[in-house]
N, C-alpha and C positions, 0 to 999 in steps of 0.2 A: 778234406772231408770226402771221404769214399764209402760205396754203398755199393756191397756185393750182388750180381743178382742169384737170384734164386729162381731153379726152375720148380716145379710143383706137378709137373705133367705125372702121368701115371704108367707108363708104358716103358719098353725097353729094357725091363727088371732081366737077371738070369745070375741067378744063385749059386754063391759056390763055396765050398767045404774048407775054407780058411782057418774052422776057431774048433780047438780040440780043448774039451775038458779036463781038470785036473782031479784029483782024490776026491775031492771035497761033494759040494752040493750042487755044487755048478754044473749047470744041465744044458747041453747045444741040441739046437732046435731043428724041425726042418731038413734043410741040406748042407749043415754045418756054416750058415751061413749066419743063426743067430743065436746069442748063450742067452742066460736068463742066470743070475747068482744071488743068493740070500745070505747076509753078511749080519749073525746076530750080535749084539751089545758088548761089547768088551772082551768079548773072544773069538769070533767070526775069521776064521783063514781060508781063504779059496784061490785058486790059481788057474791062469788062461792062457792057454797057449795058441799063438799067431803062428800058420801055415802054408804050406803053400797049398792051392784049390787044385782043383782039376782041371783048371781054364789059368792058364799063365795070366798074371798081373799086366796088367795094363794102364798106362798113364791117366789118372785120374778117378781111377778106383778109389772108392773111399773106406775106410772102418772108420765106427763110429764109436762112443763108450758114453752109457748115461747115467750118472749116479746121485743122487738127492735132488731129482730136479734138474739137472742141468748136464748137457751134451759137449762132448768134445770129438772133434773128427782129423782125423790124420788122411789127406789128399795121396797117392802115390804120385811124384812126379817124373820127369824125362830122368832125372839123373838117377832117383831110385833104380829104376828099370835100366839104366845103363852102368849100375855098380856092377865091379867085380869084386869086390872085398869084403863087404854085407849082405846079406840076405834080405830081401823087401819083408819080413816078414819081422823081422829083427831090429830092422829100420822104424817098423807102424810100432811094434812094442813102446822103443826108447821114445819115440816122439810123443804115443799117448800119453806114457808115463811124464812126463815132462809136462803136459797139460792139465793131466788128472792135476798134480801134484800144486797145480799155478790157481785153480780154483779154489783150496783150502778148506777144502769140505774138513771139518772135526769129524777124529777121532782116526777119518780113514788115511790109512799107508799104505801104499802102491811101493814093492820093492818087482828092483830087474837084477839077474844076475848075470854078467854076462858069460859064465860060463854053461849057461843054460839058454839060449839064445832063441828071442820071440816070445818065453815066458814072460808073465807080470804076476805077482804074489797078492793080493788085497786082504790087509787085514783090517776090521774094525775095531779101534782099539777106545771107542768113545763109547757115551751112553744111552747113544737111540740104535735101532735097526736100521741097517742101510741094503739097498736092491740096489745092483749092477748090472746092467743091460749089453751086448754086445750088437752092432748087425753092419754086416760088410752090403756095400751097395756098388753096382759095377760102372764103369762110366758110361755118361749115355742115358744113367737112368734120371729121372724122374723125384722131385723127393718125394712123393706119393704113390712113387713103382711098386712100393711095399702091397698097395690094394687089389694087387692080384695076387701074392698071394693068402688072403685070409679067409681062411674056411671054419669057421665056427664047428662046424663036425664033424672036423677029425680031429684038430689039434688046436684047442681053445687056447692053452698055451702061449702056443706062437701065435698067434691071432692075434693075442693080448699084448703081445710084447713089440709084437710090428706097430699095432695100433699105438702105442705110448712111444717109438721110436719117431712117427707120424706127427704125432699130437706136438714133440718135444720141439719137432724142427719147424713144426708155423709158429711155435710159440717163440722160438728162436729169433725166424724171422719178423715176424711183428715186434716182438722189443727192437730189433736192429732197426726195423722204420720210423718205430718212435724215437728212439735213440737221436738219428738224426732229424726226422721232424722236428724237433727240441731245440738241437744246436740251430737247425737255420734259422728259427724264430727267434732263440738267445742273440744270433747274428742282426740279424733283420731289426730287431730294437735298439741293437747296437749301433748300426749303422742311422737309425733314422734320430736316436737320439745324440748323435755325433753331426749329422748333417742340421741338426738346428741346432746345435751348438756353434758350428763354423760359419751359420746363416747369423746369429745372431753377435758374434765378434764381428765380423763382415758391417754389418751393420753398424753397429758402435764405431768399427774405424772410418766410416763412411762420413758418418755423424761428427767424429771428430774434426774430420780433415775439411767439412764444411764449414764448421765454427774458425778455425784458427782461419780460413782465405777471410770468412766474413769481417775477421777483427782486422786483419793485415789490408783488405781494401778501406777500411772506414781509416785503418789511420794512414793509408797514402794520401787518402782525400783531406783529411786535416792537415797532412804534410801539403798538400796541394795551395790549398786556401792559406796559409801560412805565407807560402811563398807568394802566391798573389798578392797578400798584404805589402809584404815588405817592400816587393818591387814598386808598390804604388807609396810605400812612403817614400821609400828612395828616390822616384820621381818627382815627388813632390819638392827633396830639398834643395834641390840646385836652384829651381824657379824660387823660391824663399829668397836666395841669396841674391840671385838678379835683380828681382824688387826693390835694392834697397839702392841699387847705381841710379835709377831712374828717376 
């Protein structure tokens, strides 16, 4: 049972130009640091392209991608940053996709092609409207780094979309706490209704093994008193037989 932490600080933010829009509706925000995509009902295509910033990738950078409710985040790690054969950017694609793909949102498909490398395709092919969020966060930061920068007047926008990338990740982390809150209390019953369980066998065998000594001394003492008889008739018979010379 493991419990990630989470930091929440607000500080440390610095934005950078990762996420390029495709044809479509899809609108990056800011300093290309967040898209915003509107995927309508059974026909909905839009495509995002992962790139490199203007600040080299560093271990522990994150993209994030939120779509009906629910967040997936691709970590950059050492070996990313130490490939020569992939592109970190090409890496975050496949991996998101791979997680979009594991939540099973209806209707939406996430295509990658690799001959187009760091793109991801989203089409909605169900029968509600779906919104797709994007927002890269630098390591370092904060998951509330986003509160500097929201300016209601200039770019309500992105305000909006920091704010619900914000909102997604307490709500993230609060399911993960109860989550395990849960388990340890499922545990905790488990264990206290197992330990009166082994209290109470414990007992029974206690109670058993008291009874069979009890029966097993009462009949050595009737063995006992037994033999005392006999030896006293036994002694008795030889004096009979003398009696009878005199």
């Amino acid at each position: 049972m493991r419990l990630t932490a989470r930091d929440f600080s607000i500080g440390d933010y610095a934005a950078n130009d990762i996420f390029s829009a495709g044809g479509g509706n899809a609108v990056v925000l800011g300093d290309g640091d967040t898209f915003v995509m509107s995927l309508n009902q059974t026909s909905g295509t839009d495509e995002i392209t992962f790139q490199d910033g203007a600040t080299a990738w560093a271990v522990s950078d994150r993209v994030s991608i939120g779509v009906a409710g629910k967040t997936v985040t691709y970590t950059v790690s050492a070996s990313d940053v130490d490939s020569g054969n992939n592109t970190i950017p090409d890496l975050i694609a496949v991996g998101l996709k791979s997680k979009i793909d594991a939540l099973g949102i209806d209707g939406l498909v996430v295509d990658y092609d690799s001959g187009s490398p760091g793109v991801l395709t989203f089409s909605n092919e169900g029968a509600t409207d779906l919104s797709v969020t994007g927002q890269f966060k630098n390591a370092g930061s904060g998951g509330f780094a986003l509160m500097s920068t929201i300016d209601v007047t200039s770019d309500h926008v992105l305000s909006l979309a920091n704010i619900e990338t914000m909102l997604n990740d307490a709500i993230n982390a609060g399911a993960a706490f109860g989550s395990v809150q849960t388990r340890i209390s499922i545990q905790s019953d488990f264990v206290s209704q197992l330990t009166n369980s082994m209290k109470a066998g414990i007992g029974s065998l206690i109670d058993a093994d008291m009874e069979e000594t009890s029966a097993r001394l009462q009949a050595l003492q009737v063995q006992q008193q037994l033999g005392i008889q006999a030896l006293s008739i036994a002694n008795q018979a030889p004096q009979s037989i003398l009696a009878l010379f005199r």
